[in-house]
C-alpha positions in Angstrom: 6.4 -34.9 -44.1 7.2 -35.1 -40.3 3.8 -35.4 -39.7 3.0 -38.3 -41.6 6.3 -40.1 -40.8 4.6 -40.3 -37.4 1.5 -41.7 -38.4 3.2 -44.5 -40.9 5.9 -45.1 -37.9 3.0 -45.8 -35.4 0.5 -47.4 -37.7 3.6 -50.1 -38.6 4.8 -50.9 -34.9 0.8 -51.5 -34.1 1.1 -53.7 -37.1 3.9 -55.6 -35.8 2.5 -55.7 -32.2 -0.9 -57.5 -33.6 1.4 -60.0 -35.5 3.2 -61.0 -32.5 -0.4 -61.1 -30.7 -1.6 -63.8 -33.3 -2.8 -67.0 -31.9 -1.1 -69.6 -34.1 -2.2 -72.8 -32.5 -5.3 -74.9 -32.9 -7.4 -77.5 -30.8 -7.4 -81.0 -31.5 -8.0 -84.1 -30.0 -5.3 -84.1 -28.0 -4.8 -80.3 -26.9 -3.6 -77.3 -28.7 -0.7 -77.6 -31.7 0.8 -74.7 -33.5 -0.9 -74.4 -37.2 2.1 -73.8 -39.9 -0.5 -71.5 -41.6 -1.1 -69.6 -39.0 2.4 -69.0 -38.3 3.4 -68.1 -41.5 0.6 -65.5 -41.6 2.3 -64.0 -38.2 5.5 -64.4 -40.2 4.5 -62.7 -43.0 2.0 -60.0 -40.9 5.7 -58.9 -39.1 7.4 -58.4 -41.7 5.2 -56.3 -43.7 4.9 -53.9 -40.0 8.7 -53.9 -39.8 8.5 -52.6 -43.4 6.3 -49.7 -43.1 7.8 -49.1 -39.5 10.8 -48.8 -41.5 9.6 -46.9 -44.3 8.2 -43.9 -41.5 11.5 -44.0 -39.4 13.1 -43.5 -42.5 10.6 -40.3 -43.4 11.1 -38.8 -40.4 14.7 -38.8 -40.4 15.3 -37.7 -44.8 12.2 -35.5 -44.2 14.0 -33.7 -41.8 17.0 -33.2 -43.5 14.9 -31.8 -47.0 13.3 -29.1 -45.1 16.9 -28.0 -43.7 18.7 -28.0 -46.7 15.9 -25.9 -48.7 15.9 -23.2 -46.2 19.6 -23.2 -46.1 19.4 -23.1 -49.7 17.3 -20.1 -49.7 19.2 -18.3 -47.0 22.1 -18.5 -49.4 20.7 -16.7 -51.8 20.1 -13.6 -49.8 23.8 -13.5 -48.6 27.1 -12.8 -49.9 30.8 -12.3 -48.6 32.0 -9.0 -46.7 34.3 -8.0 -49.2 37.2 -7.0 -46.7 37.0 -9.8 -44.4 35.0 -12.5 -46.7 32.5 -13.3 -43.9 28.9 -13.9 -44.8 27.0 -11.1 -44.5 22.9 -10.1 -45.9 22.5 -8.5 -49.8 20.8 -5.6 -47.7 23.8 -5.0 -45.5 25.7 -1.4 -45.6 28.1 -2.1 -42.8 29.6 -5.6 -42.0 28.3 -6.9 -38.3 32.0 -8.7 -37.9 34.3 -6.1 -39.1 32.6 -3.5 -39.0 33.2 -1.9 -42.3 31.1 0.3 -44.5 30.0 -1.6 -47.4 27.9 -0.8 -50.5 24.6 -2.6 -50.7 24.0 -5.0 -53.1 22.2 -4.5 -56.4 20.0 -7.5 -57.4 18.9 -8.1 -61.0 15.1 -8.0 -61.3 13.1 -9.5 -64.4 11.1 -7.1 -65.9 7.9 -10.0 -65.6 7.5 -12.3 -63.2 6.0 -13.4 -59.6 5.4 -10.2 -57.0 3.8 -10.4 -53.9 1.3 -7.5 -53.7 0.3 -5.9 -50.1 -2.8 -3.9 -50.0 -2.9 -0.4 -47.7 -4.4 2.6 -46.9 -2.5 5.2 -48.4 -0.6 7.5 -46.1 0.9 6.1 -43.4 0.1 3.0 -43.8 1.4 2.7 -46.8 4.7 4.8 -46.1 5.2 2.9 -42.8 4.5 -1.1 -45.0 7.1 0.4 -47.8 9.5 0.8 -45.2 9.3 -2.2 -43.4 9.8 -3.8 -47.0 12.6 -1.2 -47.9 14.4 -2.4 -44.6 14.2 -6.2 -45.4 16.5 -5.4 -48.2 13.6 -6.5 -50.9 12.9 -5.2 -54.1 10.0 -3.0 -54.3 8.6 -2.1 -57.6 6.7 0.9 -58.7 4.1 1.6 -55.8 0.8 2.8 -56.5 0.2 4.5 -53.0 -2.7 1.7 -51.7 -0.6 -1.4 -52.8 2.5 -2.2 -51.9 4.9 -4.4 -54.7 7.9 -6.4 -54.0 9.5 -8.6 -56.8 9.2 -8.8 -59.9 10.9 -13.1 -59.4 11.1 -15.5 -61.7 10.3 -18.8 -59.9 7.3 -18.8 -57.8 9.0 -20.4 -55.0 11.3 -17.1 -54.3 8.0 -15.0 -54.4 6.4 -17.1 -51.6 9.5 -17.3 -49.6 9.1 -13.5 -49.4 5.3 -14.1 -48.6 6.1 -15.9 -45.7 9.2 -14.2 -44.6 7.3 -11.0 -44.5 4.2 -13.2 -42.5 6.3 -14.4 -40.3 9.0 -11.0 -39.6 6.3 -8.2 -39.1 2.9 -10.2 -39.4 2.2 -8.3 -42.7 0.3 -10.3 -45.2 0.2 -10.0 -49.4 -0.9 -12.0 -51.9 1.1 -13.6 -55.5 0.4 -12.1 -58.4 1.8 -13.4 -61.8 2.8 -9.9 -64.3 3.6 -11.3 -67.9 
């Protein structure tokens, strides 16, 4: 969206700087006089590059604040309170990192069907060594079958493709979706 708030920002100040470019006047007998066509077309050529300048400042700034909120959002769902000093801690947490406390782990509710993001590995250490690194990010793993790795089941696609590219982006481990109905 960022992206092509640029483009639409650029494309409508270029607009605007051709309509303020625009030769409005016309040679007569007597020299050159301003054309009331001409200028309203100048007229009407600004405004419509204001507009779409407009439009792309405006992208660019809500576009912005969509992509924050969403991965706020999502980091909220992984967290919950410390339940002795109520700061916000992971799901996956055993010991509070601002009190210090021992804390049990959260259990999260899994769907029996749903969206899992499958990992395929050679089994033995790759695979023991991939079902740790999963085991560590606090996510669900379902029955292994020693070459593929399975976290999930979820049941939107969106919270299977966050994992997908949190587990791209964390340990440059990559998986594919996989739909189990």
């Amino acid at each position: 969206m960022k992206g092509f708030g640029i483009f639409i920002l650029i494309a409508g100040i270029c607009w605007m700087i051709f309509a303020l470019n625009m030769d409005v006047s016309v040679s007569s007998g007597i020299g050159r006089v301003n054309n009331l066509g001409l200028m309203a077309d100048r007229q009407v050529h600004a405004i419509v590059g204001g507009m779409i300048a407009l439009a792309g400042l405006l992208m660019l700034i809500f576009g912005e604040r969509a992509a924050v909120t969403s991965t706020k959002a999502s980091a909220e769902i992984d967290t919950r309170p410390c339940p002795l000093c109520a700061e916000t801690i992971k799901n996956a947490a055993i010991k509070c990192r601002h009190c210090g406390a021992d804390i049990e782990q959260a259990t999260r509710l899994t769907p029996a069907t749903g969206w899992t993001v499958r990992i395929p590995c050679r089994p033995g250490m790759e695979f023991d060594a991939t079902q740790k690194i999963i085991s560590g990010e606090g996510l669900p793993c379902e029955n292994p079958d020693g070459a593929v790795v399975v976290i999930g089941p979820y049941e939107e696609k969106k919270d299977a493709v966050e994992v997908l590219k949190q587990i791209r982006e964390n340990h440059s481990i990559f998986g594919e979706l996989s739909y189990k109905g």
